[in-house]
N, C-alpha and C positions, 0 to 999 in steps of 0.2 A: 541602534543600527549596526550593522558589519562594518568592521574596519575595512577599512580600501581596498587593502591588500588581498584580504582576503573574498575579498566581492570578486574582483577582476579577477583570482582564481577559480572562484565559483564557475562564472563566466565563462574563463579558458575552458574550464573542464566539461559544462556542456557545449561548447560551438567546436569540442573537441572529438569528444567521446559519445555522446545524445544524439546521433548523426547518425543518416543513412534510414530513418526512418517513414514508413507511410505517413501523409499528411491524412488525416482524419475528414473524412467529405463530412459535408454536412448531413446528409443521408445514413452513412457509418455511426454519427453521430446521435444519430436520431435512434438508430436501431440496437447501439448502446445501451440507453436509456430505456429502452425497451428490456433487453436483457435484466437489467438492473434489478428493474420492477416486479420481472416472472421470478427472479431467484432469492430475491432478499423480501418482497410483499406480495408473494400470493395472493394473502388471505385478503388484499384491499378490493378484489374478487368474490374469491370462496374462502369459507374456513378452513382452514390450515394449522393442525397439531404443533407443527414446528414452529412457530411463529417466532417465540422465546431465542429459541436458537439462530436461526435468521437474524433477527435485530441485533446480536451480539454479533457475529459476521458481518452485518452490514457496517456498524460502527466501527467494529476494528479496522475495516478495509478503507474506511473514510479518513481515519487516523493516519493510516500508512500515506495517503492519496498526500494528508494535509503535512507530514513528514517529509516527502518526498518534496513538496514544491516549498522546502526552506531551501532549498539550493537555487542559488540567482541565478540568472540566463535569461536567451531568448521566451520572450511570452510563447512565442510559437509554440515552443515545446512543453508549454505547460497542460496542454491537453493531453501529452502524452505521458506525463507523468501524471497527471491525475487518471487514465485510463490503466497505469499500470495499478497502482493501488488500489482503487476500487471495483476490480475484477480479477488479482491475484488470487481469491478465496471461493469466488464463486462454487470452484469445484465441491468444497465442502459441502456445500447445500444443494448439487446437483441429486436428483432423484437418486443415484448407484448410492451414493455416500454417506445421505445425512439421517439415514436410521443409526449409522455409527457415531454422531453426536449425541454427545450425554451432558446435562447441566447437572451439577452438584453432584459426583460421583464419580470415580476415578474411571479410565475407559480401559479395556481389557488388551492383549496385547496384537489382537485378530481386529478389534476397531482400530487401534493404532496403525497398524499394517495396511487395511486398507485404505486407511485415510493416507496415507503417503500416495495414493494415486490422484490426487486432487488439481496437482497440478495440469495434471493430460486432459483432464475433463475441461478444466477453466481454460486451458490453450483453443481446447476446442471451437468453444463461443467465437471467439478472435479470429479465428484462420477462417470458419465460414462468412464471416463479414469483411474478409478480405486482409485482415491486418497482421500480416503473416512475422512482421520485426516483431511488432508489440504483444503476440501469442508468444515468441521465444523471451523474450523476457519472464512473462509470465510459466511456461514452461521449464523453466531453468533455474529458477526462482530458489530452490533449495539444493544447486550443486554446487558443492564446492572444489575452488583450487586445487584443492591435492587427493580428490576422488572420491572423499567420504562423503559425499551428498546421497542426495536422493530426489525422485525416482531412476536415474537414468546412470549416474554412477559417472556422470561427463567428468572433465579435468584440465587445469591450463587453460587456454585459449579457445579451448570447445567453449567454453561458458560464459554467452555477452556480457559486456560489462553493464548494460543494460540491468541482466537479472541480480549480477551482484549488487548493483543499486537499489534495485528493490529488494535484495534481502536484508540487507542493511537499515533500512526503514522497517520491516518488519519485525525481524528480530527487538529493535530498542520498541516497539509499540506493544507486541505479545508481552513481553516482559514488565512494562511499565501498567497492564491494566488491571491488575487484581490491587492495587494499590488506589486509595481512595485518597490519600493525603497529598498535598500538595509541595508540601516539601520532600515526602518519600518518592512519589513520581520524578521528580527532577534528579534524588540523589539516585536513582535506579538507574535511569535515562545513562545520567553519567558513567555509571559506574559499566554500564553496557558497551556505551563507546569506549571506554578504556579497554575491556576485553577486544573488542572488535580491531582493535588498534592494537593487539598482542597477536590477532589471530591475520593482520597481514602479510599477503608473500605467501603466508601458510596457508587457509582455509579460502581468504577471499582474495582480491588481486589487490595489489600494491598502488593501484590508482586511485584507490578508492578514499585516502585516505586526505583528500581536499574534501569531500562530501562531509565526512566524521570532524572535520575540524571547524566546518560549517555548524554542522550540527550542535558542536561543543559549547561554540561561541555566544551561538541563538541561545543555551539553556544557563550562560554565564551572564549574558546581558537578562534575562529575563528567566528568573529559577522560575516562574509559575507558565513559562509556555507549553507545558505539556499536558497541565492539566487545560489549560485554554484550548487546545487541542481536541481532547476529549468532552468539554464543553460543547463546543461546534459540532460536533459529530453526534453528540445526543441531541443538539439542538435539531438536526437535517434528520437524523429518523425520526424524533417525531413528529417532524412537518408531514414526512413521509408519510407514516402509519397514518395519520389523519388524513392524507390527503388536503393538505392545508396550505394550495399553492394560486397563485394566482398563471393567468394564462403568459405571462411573461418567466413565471420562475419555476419551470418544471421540470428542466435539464437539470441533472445529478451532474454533472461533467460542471457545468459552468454555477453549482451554486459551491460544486466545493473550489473554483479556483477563484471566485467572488471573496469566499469564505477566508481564505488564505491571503490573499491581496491584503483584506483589512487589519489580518492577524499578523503578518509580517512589515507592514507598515509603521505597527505601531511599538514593533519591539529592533 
């Protein structure tokens, strides 16, 4: 478990900063889940080429989701941080974009460039279902503090803290997934927070770094929580791809903070 100290920081820092956000209706909720479904499983429909690529999208964004709710706080807001991770990607596999996804081959510098617009497309989703905070998180998602982000070029205080939170969950998960080992994932993990904790003040904002020392703690008390992480997340796509749900468990939203509950319980 978290030491005290740093729980009740946890804490302060969402009933602090995790604030001002839409309360997710149950309808929002619903049409979430919906979204989820059209952009990560088509093919549970129609056959679908991309499929391959989808499901790696899908898990990575699950990962972030199960990333993000290692920071204690209000439950309430755990819908929102599981809505920020597992629809920061979307845009990827929006129709404009995902012909510039390639598996097993390096991408060219014209895919690369267009894919930095992924963020505008996955806000999109959001802002039509009403959820106009939790699109700028998502929209924001890759700018940083001192300008050099992208797409938008924001800086300082332009940039929720919100989206710095989710990119800080993002960044240590892209990093951590080409690595299959269990001890390589944790030392990666780490070694990521310690840049991200060089790059405070500078690239992301200086509050961030209660989140990162959450983060630190979880993978010192338990070097194998990230691949457990990536367990769960393969575990829920392929519930998914099968369609292998009962009529009680078919929210994405509430099987990854199910997911998470068990997984932070027990480290």
């Amino acid at each position: 478990m978290l030491s005290t100290s740093l729980e009740q920081r946890g804490v302060k820092f969402q009933s602090e900063h995790i604030t001002g956000l839409e309360v997710i209706t149950p309808d929002q909720k619903r049409r979430l889940n919906q979204v989820f479904a059209v952009y990560f499983f088509p093919d549970l429909l129609e056959e679908d080429k991309f499929g391959p690529v989808r499901r790696i999208r899908a898990s990575h964004s699950i990962d972030v989701a199960l990333l993000l709710l290692a920071l204690p706080g209000d439950p309430n807001r755990a819908e929102s941080l599981t809505t920020f991770g597992l629809f920061h990607d979307i845009g990827k596999v929006h129709p404009d974009l995902i012909t510039h996804l390639t598996l097993g081959e390096p991408r060219t510098k014209e895919q690369k460039e267009a894919l930095r617009a992924h963020p505008y497309y996955a806000a999109l989703e959001l802002q039509r279902l009403g959820l106009l905070d939790h699109a700028d998180a998502i929209k924001y998602h890759h700018e940083k503090t001192d300008g050099s982000g992208y797409p938008y070029r924001l800086a300082g205080d332009d940039i929720p803290l919100t989206a710095g939170l989710l990119s800080i969950a993002d960044r240590i998960a892209a990093a951590t997934n080409n690595d299959r080992s269990e001890d390589g994932k944790s030392i990666i993990a780490l070694r990521v927070i310690e840049k991200l904790r060089e790059e405070l003040g500078v690239t992301i904002h200086e509050l961030l770094e209660t989140p990162l020392n959450i983060l630190s703690e979880r993978l010192e008390l338990d070097p194998a929580l990230i691949q457990k992480i990536y367990a769960l997340s393969e575990e829920i796509v392929s519930k998914w791809q099968k369609g292998d749900f009962n009529s009680e468990n078919t929210d994405i939203i509430d099987q990854v903070i199910a997911a998470a509950s068990s997984l932070y319980s027990r480290s």
